[in-house]
PDB file of the backbone (N, CA, C, O) and the ligand in Angstrom, with CONECT records:
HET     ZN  A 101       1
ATOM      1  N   UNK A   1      73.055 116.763  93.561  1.00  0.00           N
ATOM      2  CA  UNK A   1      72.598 115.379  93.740  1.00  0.00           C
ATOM      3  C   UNK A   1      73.272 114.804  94.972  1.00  0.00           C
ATOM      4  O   UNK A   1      72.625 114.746  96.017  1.00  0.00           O
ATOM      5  N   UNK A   2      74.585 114.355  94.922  1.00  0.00           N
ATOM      6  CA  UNK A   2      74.899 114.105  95.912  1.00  0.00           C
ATOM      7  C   UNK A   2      76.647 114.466  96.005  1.00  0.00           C
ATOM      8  O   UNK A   2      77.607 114.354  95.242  1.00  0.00           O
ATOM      9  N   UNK A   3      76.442 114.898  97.236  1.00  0.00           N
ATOM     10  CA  UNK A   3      77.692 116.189  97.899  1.00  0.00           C
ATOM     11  C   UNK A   3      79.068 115.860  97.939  1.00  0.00           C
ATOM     12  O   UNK A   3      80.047 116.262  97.311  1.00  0.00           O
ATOM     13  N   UNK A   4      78.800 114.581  99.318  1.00  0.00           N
ATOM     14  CA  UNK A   4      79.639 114.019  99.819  1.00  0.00           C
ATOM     15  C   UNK A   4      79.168 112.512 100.344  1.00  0.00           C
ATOM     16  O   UNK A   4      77.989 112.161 100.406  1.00  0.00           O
ATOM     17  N   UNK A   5      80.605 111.470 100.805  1.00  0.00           N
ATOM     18  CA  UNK A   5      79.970 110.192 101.377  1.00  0.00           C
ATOM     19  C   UNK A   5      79.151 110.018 102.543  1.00  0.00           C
ATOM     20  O   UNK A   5      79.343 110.521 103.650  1.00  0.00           O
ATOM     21  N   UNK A   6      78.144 109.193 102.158  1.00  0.00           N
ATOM     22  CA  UNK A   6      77.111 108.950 102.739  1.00  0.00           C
ATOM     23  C   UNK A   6      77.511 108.448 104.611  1.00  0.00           C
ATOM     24  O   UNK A   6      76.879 108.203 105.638  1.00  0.00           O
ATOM     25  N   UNK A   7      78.326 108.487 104.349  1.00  0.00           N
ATOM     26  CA  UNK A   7      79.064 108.037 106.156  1.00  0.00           C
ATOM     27  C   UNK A   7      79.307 109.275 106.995  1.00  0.00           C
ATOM     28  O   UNK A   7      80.346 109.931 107.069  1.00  0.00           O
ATOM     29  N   UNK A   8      78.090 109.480 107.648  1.00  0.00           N
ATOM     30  CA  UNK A   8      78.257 110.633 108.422  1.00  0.00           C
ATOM     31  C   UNK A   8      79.462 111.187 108.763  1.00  0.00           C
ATOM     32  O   UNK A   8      79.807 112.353 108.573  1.00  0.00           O
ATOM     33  N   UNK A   9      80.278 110.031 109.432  1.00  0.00           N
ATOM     34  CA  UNK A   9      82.226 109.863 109.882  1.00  0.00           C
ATOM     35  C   UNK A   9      82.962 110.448 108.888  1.00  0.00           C
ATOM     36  O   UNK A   9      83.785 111.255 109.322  1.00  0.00           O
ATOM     37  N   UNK A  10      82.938 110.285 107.451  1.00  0.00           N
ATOM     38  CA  UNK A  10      83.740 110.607 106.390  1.00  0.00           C
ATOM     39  C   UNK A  10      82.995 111.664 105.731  1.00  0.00           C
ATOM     40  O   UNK A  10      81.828 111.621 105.343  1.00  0.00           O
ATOM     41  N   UNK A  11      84.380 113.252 105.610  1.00  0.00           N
ATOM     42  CA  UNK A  11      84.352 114.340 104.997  1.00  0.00           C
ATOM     43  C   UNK A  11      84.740 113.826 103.449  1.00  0.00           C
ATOM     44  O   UNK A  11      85.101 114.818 102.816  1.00  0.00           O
ATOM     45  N   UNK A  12      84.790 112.598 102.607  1.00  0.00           N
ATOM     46  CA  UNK A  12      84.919 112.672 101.532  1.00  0.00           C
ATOM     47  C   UNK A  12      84.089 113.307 100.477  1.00  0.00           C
ATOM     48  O   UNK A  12      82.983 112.787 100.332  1.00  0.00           O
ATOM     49  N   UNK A  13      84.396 114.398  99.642  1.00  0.00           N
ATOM     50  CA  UNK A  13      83.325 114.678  98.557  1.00  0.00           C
ATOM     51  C   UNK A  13      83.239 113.958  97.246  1.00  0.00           C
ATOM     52  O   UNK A  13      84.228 113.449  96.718  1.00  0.00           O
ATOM     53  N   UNK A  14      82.135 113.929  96.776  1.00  0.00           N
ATOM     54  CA  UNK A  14      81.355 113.123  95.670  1.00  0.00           C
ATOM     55  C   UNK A  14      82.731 113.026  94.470  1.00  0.00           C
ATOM     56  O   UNK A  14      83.459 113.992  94.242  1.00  0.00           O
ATOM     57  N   UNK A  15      82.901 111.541  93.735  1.00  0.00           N
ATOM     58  CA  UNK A  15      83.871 111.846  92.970  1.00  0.00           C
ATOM     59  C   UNK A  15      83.146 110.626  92.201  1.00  0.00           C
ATOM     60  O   UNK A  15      83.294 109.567  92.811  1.00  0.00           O
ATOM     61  N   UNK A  16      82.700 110.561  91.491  1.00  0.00           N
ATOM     62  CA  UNK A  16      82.129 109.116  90.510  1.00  0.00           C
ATOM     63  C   UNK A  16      83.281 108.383  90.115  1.00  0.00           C
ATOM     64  O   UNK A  16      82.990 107.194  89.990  1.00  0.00           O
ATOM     65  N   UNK A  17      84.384 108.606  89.888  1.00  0.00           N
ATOM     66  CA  UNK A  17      85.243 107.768  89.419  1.00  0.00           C
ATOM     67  C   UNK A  17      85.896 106.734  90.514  1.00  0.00           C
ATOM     68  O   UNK A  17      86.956 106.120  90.391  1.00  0.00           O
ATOM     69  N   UNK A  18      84.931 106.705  91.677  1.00  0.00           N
ATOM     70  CA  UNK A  18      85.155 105.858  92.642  1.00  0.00           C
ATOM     71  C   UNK A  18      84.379 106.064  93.900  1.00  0.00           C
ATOM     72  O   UNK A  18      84.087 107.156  94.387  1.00  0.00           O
ATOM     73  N   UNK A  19      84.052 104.770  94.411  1.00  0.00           N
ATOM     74  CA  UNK A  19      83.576 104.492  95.620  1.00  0.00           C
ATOM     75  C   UNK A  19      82.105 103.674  94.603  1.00  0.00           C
ATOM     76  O   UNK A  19      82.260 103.015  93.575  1.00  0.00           O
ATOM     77  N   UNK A  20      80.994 103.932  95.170  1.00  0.00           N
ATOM     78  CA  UNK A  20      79.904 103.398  95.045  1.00  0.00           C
ATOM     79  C   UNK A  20      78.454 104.506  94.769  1.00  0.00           C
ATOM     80  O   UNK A  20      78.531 105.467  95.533  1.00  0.00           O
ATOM     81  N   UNK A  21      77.666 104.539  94.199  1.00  0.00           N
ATOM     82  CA  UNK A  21      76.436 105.241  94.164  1.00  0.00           C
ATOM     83  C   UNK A  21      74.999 104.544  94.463  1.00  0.00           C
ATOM     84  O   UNK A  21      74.859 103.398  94.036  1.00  0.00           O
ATOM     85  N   UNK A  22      74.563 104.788  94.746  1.00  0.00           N
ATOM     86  CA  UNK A  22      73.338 103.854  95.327  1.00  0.00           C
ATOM     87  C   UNK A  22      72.349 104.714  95.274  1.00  0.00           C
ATOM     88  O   UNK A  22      72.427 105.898  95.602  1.00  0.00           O
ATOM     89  N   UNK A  23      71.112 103.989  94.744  1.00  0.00           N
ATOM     90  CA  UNK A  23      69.887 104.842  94.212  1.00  0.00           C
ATOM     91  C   UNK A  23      68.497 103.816  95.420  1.00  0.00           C
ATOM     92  O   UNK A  23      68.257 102.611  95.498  1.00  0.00           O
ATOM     93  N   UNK A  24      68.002 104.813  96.025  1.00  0.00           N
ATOM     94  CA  UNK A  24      67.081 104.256  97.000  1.00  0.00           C
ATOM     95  C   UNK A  24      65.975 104.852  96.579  1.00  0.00           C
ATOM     96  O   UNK A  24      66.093 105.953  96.042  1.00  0.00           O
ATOM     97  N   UNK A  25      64.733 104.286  96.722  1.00  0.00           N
ATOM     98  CA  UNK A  25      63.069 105.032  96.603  1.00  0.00           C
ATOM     99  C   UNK A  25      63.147 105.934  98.079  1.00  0.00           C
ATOM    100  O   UNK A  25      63.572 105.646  99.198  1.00  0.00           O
ATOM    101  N   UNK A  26      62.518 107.169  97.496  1.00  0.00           N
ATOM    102  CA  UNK A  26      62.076 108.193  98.580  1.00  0.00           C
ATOM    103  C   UNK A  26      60.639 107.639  99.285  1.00  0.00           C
ATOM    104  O   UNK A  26      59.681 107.046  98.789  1.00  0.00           O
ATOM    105  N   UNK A  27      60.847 107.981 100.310  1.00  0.00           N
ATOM    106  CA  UNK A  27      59.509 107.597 101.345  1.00  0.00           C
ATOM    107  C   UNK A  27      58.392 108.656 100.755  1.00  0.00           C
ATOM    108  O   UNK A  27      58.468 109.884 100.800  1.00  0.00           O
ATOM    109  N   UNK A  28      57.333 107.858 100.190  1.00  0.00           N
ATOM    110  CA  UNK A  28      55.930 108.613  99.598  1.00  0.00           C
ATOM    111  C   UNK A  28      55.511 109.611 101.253  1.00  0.00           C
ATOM    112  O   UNK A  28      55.603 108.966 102.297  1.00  0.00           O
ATOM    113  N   UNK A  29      55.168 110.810 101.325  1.00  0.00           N
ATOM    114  CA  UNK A  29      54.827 111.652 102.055  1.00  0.00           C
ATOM    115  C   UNK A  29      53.702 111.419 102.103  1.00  0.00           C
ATOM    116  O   UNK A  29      53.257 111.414 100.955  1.00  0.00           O
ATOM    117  N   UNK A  30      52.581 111.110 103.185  1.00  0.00           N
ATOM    118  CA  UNK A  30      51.117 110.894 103.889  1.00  0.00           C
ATOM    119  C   UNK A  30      50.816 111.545 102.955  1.00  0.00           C
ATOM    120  O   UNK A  30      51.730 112.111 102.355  1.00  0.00           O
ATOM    121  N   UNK A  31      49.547 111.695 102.526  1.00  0.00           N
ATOM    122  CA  UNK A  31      48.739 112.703 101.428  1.00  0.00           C
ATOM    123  C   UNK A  31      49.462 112.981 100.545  1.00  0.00           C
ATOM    124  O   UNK A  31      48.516 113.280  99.815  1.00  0.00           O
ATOM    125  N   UNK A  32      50.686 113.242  99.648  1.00  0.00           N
ATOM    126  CA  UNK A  32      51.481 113.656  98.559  1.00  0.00           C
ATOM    127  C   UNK A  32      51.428 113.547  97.704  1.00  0.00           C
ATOM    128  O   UNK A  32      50.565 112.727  97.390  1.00  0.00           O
ATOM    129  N   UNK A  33      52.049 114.052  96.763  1.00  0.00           N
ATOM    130  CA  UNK A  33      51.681 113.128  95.346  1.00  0.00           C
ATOM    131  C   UNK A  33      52.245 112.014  95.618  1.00  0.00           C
ATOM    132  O   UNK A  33      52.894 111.586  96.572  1.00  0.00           O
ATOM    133  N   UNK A  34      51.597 111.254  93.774  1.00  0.00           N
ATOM    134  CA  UNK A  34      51.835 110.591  93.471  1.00  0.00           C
ATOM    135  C   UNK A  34      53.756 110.156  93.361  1.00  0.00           C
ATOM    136  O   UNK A  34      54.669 110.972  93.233  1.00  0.00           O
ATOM    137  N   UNK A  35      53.856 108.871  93.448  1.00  0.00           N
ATOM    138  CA  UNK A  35      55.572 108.878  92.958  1.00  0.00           C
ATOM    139  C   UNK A  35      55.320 109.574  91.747  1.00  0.00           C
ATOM    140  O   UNK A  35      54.361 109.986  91.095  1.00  0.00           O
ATOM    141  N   UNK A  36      56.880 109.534  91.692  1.00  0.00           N
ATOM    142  CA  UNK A  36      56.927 109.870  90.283  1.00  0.00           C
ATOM    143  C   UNK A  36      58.679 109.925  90.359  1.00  0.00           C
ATOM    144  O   UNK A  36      59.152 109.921  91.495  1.00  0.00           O
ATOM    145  N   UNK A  37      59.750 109.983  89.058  1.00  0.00           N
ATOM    146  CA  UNK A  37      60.875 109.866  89.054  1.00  0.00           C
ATOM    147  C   UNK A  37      61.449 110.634  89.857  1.00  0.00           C
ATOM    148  O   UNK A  37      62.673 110.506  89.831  1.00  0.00           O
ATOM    149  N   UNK A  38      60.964 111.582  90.750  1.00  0.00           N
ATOM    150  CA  UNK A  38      61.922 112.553  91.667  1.00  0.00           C
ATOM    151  C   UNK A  38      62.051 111.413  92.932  1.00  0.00           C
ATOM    152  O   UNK A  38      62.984 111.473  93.733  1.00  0.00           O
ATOM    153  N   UNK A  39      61.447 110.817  92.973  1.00  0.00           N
ATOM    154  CA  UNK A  39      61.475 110.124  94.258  1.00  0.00           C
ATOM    155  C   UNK A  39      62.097 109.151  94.637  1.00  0.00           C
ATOM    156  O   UNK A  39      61.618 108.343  95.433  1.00  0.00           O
ATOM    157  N   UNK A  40      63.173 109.063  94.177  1.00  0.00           N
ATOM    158  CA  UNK A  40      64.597 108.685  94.199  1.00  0.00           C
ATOM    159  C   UNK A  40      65.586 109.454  94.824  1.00  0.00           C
ATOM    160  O   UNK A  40      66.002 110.528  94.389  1.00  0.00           O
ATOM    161  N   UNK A  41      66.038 108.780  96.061  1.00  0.00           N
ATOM    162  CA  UNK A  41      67.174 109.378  96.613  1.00  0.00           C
ATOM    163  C   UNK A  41      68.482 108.698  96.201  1.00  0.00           C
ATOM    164  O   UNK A  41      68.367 107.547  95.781  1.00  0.00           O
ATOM    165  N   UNK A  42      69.513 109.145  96.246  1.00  0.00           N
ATOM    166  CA  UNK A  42      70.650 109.243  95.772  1.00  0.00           C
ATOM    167  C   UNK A  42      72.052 109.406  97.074  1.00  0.00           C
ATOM    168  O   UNK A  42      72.155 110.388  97.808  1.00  0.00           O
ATOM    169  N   UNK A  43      73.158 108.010  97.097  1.00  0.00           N
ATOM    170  CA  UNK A  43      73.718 108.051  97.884  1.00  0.00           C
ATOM    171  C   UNK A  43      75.086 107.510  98.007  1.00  0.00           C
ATOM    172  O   UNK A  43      75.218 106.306  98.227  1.00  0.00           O
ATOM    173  N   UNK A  44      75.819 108.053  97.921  1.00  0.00           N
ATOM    174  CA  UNK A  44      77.484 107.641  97.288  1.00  0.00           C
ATOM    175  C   UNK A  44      77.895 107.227  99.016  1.00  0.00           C
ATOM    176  O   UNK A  44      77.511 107.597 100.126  1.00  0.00           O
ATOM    177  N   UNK A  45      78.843 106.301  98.496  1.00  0.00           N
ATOM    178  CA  UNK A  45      79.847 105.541  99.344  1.00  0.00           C
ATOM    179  C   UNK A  45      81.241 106.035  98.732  1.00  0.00           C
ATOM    180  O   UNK A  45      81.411 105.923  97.518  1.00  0.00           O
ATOM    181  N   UNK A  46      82.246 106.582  99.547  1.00  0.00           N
ATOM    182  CA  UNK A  46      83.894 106.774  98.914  1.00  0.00           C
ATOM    183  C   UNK A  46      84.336 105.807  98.785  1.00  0.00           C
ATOM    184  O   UNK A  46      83.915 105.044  99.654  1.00  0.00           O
ATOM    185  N   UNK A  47      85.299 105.160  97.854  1.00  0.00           N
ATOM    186  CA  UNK A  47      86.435 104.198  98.157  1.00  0.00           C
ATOM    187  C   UNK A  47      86.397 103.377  99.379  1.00  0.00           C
ATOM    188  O   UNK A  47      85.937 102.260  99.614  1.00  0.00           O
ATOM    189  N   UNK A  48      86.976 104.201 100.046  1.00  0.00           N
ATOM    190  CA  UNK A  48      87.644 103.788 101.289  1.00  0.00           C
ATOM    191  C   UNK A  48      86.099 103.083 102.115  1.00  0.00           C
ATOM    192  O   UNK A  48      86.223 102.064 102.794  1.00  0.00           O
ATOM    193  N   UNK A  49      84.506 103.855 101.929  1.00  0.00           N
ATOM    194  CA  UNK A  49      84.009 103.375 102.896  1.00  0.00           C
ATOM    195  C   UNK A  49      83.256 102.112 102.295  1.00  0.00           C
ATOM    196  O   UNK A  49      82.662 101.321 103.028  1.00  0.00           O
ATOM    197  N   UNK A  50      83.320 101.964 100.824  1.00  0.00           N
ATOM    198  CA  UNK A  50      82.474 100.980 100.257  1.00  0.00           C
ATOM    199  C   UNK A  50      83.395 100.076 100.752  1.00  0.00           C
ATOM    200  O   UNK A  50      82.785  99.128 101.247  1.00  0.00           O
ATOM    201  N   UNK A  51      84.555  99.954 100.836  1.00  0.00           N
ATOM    202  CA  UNK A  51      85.554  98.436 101.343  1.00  0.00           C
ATOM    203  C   UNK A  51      84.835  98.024 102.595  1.00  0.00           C
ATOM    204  O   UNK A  51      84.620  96.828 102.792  1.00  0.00           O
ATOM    205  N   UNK A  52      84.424  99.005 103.516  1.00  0.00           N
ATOM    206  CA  UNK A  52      84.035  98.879 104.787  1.00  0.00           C
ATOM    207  C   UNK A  52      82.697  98.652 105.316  1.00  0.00           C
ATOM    208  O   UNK A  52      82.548  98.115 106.414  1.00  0.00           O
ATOM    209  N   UNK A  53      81.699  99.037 104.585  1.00  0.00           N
ATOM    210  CA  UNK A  53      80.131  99.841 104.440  1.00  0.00           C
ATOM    211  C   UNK A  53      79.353  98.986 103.591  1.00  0.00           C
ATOM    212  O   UNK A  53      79.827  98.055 102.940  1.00  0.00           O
ATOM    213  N   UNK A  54      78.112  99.335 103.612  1.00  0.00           N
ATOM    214  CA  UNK A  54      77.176  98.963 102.814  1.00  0.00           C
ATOM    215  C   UNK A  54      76.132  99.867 103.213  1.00  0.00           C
ATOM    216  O   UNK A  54      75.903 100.372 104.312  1.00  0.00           O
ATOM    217  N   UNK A  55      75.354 100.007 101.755  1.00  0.00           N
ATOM    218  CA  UNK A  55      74.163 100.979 102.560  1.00  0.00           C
ATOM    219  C   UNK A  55      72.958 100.301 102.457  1.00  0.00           C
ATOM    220  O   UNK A  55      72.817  99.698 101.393  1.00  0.00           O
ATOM    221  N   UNK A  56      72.035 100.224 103.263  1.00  0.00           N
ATOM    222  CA  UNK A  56      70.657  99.074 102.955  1.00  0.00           C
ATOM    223  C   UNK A  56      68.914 100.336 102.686  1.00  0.00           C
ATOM    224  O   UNK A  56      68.755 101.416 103.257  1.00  0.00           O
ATOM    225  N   UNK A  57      68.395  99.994 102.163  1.00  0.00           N
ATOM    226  CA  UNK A  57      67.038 100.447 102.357  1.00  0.00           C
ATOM    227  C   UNK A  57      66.363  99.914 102.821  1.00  0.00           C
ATOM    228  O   UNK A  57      66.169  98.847 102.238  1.00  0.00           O
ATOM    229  N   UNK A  58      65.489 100.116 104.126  1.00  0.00           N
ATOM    230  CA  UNK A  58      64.475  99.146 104.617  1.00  0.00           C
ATOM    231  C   UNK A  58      63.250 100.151 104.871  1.00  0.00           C
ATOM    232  O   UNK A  58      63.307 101.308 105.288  1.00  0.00           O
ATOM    233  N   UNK A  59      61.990  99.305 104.464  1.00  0.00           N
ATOM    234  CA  UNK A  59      60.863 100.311 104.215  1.00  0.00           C
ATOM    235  C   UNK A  59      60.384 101.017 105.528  1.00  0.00           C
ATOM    236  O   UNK A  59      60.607 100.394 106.566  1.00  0.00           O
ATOM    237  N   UNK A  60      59.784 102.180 105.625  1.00  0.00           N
ATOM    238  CA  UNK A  60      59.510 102.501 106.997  1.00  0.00           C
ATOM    239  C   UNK A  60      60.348 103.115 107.583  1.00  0.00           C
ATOM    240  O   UNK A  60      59.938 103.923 108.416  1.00  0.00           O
ATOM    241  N   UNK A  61      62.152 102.947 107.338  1.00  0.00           N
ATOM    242  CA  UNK A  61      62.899 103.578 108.159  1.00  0.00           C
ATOM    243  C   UNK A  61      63.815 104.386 107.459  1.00  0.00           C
ATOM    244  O   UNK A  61      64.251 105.429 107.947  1.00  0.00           O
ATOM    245  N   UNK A  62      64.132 103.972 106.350  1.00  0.00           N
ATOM    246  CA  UNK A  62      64.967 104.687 105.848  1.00  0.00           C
ATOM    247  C   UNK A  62      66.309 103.861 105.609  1.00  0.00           C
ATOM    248  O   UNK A  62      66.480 102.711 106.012  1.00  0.00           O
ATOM    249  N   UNK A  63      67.364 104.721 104.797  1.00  0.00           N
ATOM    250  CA  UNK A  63      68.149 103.825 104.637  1.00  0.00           C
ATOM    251  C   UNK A  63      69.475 103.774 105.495  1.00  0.00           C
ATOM    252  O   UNK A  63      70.081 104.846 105.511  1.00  0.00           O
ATOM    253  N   UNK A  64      70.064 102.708 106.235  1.00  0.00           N
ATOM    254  CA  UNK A  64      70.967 102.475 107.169  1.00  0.00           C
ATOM    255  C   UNK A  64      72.483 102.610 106.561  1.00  0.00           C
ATOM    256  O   UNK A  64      72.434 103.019 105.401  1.00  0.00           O
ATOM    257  N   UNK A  65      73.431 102.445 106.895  1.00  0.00           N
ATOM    258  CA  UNK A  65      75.413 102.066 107.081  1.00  0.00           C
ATOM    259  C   UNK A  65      75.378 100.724 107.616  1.00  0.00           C
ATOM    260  O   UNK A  65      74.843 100.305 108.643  1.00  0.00           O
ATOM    261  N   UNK A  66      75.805 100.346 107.049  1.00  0.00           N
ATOM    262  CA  UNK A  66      75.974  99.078 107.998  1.00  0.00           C
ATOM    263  C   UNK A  66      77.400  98.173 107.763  1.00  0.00           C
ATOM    264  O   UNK A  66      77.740  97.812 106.637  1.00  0.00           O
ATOM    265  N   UNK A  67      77.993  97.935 108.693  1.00  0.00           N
ATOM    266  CA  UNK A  67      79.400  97.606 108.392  1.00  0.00           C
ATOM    267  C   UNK A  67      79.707  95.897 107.602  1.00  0.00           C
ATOM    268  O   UNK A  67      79.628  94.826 108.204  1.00  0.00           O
ATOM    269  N   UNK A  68      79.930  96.016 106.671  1.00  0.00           N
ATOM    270  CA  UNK A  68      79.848  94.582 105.638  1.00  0.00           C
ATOM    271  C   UNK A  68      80.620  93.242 106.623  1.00  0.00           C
ATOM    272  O   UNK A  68      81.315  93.403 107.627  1.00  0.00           O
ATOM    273  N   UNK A  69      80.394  92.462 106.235  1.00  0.00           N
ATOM    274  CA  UNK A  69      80.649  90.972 107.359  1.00  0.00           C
ATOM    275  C   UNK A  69      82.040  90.535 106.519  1.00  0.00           C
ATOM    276  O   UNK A  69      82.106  90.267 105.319  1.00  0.00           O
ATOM    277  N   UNK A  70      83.227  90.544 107.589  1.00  0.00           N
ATOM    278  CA  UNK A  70      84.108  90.175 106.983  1.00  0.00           C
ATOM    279  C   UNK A  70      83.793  88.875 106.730  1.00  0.00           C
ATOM    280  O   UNK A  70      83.230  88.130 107.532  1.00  0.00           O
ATOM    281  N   UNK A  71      84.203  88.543 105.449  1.00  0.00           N
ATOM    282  CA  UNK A  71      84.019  86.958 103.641  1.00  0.00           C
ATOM    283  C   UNK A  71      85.619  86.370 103.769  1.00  0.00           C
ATOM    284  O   UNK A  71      85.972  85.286 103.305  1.00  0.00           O
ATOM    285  N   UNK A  72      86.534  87.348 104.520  1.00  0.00           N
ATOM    286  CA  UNK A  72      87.850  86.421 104.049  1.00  0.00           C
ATOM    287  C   UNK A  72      87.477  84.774 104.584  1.00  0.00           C
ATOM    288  O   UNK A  72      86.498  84.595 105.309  1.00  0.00           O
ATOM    289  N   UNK A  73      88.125  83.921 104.262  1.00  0.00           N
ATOM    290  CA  UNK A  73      87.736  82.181 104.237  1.00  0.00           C
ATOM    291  C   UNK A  73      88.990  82.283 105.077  1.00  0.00           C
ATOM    292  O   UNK A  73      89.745  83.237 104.886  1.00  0.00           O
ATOM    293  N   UNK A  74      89.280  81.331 106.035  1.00  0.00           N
ATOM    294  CA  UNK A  74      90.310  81.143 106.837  1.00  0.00           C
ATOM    295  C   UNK A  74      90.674  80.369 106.348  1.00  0.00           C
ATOM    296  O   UNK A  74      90.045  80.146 105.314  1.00  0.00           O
ATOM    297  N   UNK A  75      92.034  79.258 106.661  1.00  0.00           N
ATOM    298  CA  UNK A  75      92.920  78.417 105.746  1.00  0.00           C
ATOM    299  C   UNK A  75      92.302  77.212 106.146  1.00  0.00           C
ATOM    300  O   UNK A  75      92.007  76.835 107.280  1.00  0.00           O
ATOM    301  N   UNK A  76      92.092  76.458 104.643  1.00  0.00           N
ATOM    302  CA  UNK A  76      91.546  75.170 105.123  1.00  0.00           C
ATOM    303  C   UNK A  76      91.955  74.617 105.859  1.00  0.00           C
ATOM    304  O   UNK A  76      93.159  74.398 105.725  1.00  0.00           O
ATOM    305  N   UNK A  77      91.418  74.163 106.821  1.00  0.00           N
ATOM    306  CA  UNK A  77      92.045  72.558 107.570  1.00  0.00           C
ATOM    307  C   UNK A  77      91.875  71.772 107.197  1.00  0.00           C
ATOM    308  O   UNK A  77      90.779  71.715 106.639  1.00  0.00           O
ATOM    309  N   UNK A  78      92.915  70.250 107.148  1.00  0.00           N
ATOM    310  CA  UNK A  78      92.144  69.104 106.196  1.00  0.00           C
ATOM    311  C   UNK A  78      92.500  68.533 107.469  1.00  0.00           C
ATOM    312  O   UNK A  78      93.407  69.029 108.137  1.00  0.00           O
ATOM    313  N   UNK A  79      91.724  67.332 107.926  1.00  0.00           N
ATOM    314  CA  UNK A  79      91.630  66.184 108.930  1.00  0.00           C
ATOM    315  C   UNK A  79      91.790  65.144 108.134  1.00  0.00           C
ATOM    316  O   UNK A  79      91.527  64.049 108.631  1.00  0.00           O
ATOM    317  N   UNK A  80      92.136  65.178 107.072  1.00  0.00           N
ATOM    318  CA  UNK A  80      92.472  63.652 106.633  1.00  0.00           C
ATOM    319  C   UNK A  80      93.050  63.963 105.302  1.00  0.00           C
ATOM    320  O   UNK A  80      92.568  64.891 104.652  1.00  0.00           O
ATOM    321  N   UNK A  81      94.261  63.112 104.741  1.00  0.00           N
ATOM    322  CA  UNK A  81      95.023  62.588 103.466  1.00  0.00           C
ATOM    323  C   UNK A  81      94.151  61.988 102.745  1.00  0.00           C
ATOM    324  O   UNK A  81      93.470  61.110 103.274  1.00  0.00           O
ATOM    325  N   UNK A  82      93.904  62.431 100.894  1.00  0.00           N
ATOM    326  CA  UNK A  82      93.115  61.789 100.524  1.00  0.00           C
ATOM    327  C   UNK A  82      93.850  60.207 100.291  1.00  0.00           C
ATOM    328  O   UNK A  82      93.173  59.268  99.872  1.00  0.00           O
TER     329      UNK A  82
HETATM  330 ZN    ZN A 101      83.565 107.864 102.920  1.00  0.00          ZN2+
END
């Protein structure tokens, strides 16, 4: 199913007890069958790259890495005493 992390960059191999798994629809093949449950691809993130990573599906292309938007909040400033 699946080997190793999905980050081309990282030799980590598949360990479920961490990182991330991510289940994407397979691209239907011109003329092919019908879907059907095989057509699910399958795609682990390690630890280390889910902190860093995200993986997206977008139709038509396939699914991307994309580096997550650092969320830390910087320290409030207050401009005024209540
Ligand atoms: Zn990794």
């Amino acid at each position: 199913m699946v080997s190793k992390c999905a980050n081309p960059s990282c030799a980590a191999t598949f360990d479920h007890r961490q990182g991330r798994l991510f289940r994407f629809p397979k691209r239907p093949v011109e003329g092919g069958r019908p879907a059907n449950t095989h057509c699910v691809q399958h795609f682990w993130l390690c630890g280390n790259c889910h902190r860093d990573y995200l993986l997206e599906y977008h139709d038509d292309i396939g699914v991307a890495i994309t580096r997550r938007v650092e969320r830390t909040p910087g320290p409030r400033k207050f401009i005024s005493a209540a």
